[in-house]
C-alpha positions as a Markdown table, in Angstrom:
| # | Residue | x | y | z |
|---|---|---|---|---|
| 1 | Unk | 0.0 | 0.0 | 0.0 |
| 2 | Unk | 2.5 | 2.8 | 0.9 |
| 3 | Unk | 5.1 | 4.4 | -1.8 |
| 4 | Unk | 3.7 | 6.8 | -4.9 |
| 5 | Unk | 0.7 | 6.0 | -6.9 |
| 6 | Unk | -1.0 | 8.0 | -9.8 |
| 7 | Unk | -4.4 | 8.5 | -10.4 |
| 8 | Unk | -5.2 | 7.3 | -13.7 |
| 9 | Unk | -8.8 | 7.3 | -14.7 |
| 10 | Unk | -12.0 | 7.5 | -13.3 |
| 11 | Unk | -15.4 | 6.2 | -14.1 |
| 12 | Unk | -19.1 | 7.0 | -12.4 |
| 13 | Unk | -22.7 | 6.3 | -11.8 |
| 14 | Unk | -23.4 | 9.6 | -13.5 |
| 15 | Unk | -21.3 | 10.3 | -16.5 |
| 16 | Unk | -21.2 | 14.0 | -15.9 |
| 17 | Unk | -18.9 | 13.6 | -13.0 |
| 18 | Unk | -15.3 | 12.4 | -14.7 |
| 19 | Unk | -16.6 | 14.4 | -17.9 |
| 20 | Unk | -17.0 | 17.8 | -15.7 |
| 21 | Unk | -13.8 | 17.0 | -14.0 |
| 22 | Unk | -11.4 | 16.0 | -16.4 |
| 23 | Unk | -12.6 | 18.9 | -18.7 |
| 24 | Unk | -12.8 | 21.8 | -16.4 |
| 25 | Unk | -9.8 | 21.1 | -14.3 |
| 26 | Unk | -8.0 | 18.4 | -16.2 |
| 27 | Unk | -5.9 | 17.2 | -13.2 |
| 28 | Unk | -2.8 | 15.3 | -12.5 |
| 29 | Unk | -3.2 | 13.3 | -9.1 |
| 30 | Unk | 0.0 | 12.0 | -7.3 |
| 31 | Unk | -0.9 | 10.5 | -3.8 |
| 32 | Unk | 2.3 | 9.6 | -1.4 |
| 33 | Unk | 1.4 | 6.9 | 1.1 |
| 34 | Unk | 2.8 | 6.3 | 4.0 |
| 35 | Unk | 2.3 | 4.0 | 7.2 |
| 36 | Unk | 2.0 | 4.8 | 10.7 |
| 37 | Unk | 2.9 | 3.3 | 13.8 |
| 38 | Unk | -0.9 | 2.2 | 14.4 |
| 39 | Unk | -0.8 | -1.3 | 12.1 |
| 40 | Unk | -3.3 | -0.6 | 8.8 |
| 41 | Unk | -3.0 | 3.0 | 9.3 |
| 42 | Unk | -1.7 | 4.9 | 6.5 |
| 43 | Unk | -1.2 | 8.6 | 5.8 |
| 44 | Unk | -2.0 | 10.4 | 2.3 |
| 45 | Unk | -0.8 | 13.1 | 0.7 |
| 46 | Unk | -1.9 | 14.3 | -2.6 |
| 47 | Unk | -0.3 | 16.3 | -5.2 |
| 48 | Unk | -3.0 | 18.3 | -7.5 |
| 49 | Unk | -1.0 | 20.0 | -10.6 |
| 50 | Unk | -4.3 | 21.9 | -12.2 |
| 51 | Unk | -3.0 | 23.7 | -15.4 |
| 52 | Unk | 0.4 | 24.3 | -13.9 |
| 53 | Unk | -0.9 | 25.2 | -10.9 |
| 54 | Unk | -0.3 | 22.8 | -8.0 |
| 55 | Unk | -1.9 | 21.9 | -4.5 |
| 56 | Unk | -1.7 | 20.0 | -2.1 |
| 57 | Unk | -4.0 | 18.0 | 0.9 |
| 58 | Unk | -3.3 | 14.8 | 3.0 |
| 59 | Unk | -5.3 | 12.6 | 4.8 |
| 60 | Unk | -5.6 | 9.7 | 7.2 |
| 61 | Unk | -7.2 | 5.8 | 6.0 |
| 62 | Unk | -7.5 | 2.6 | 7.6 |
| 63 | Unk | -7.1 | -0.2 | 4.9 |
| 64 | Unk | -8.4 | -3.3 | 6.1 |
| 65 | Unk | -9.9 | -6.1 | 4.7 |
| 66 | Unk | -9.6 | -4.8 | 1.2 |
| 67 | Unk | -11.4 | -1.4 | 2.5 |
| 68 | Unk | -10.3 | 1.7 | 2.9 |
| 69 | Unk | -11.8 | 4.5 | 5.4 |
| 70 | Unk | -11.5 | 7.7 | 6.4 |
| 71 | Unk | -10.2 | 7.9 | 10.4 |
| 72 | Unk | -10.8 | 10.6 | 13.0 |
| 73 | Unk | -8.5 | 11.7 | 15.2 |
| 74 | Unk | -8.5 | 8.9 | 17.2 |
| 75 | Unk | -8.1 | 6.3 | 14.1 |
| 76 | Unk | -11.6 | 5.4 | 14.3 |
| 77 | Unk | -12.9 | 4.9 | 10.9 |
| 78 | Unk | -16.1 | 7.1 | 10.3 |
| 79 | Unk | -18.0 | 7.6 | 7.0 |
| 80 | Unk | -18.5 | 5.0 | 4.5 |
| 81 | Unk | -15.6 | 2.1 | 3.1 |
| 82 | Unk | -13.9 | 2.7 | -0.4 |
| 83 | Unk | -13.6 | -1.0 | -1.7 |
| 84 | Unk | -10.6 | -2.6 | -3.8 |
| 85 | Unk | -11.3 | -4.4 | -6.5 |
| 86 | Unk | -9.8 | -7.1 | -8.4 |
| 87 | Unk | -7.0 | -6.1 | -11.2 |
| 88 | Unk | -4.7 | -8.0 | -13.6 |
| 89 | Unk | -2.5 | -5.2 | -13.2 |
| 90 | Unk | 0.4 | -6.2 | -11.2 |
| 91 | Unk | 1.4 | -2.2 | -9.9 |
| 92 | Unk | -3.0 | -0.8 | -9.8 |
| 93 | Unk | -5.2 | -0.8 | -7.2 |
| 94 | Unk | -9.1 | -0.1 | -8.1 |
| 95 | Unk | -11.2 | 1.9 | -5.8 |
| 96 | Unk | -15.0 | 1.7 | -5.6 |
| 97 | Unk | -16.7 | 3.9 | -4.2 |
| 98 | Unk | -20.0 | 4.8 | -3.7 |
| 99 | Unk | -20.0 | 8.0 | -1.9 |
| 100 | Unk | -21.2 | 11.3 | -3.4 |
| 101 | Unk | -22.0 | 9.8 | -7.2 |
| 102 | Unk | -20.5 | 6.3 | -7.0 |
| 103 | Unk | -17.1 | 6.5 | -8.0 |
| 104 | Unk | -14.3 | 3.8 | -9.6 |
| 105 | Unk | -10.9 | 5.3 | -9.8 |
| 106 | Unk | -7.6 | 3.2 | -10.9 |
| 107 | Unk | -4.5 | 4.2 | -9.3 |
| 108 | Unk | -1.3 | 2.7 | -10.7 |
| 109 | Unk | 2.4 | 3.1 | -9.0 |
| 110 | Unk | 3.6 | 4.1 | -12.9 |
| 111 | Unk | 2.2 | 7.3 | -14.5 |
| 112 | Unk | 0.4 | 6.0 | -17.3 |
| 113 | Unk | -0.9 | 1.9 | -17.8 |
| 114 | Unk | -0.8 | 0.0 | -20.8 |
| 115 | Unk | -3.9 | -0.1 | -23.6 |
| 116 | Unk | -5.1 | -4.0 | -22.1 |
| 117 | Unk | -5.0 | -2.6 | -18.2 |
| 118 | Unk | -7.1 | 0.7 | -19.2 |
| 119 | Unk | -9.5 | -1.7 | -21.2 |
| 120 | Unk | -9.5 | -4.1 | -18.2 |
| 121 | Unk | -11.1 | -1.1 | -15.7 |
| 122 | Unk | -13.3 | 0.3 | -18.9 |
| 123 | Unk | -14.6 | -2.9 | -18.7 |
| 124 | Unk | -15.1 | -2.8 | -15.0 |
| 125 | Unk | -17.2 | 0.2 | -15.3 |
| 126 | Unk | -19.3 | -1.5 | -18.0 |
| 127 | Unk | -20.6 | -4.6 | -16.2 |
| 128 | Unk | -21.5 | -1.7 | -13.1 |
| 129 | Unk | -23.2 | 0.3 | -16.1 |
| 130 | Unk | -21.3 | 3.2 | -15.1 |
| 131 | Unk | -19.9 | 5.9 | -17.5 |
| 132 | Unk | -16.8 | 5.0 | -20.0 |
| 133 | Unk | -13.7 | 6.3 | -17.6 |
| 134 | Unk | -12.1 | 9.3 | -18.5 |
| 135 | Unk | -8.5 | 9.2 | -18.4 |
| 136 | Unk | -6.5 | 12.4 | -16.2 |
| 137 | Unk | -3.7 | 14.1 | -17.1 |
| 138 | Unk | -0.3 | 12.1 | -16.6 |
| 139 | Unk | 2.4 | 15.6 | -16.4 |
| 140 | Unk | 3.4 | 15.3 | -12.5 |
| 141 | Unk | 6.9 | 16.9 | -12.9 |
């Protein structure tokens, strides 16, 4: 789980979501994660680059049993579980989530995937019925 992964692509229940995103801010994503003494208790940061201009936010997860969660102070995990899915991509993870508009997103530790592991999570989204995925922007010098 910890070292650098990029965000990809993202799919969703409602098309408008990845389409509103990916045209308005067209983002790179670079996420940092690292563990922390607690056991399953990671820390995130993320790097935004938004037409040149960067950002940056972290936060804390539990990953257990294949979930993720958002923690409280007190590494409690509160509000509802991200779930990873199965990939044939050795270096991805896939993370379902069904908060705000139902959201898959495929993270890989390189910046871009090959044409058979993008077709692998298009596929995904297709047997939910969600939107084709729209792929981000891979410049994260």
């Amino acid at each position: 789980m910890s070292g650098i992964w990029y965000f990809i692509a993202m799919s969703s229940q409602s098309c408008w979501v990845p389409t509103l995103l990916n045209t308005v801010a067209w983002p790179s994503v670079r996420v940092n994660i690292t563990s922390k003494d607690t056991p399953n208790i990671y820390d995130a940061k993320h790097d935004l680059k938004i037409y040149g201009y960067c950002g940056n936010y972290s936060d804390t997860f539990l990953y257990q049993n294949n979930a993720l969660f958002d923690v409280d102070s007190d590494n409690v995990p509160s509000g509802e579980q991200e779930v990873l899915l199965q990939t044939g991509c050795p270096d991805c993870h896939i993370v379902k989530s069904d908060e705000f508009a139902g959201i898959l997103m495929l993270f890989s530790r390189r910046k871009t995937v090959t044409a058979a592991e993008l077709k692998e999570f298009e596929t995904q989204a297709e047997c939910l019925g969600w939107s084709k995925p729209q792929v981000f922007n891979s410049d994260h010098s």
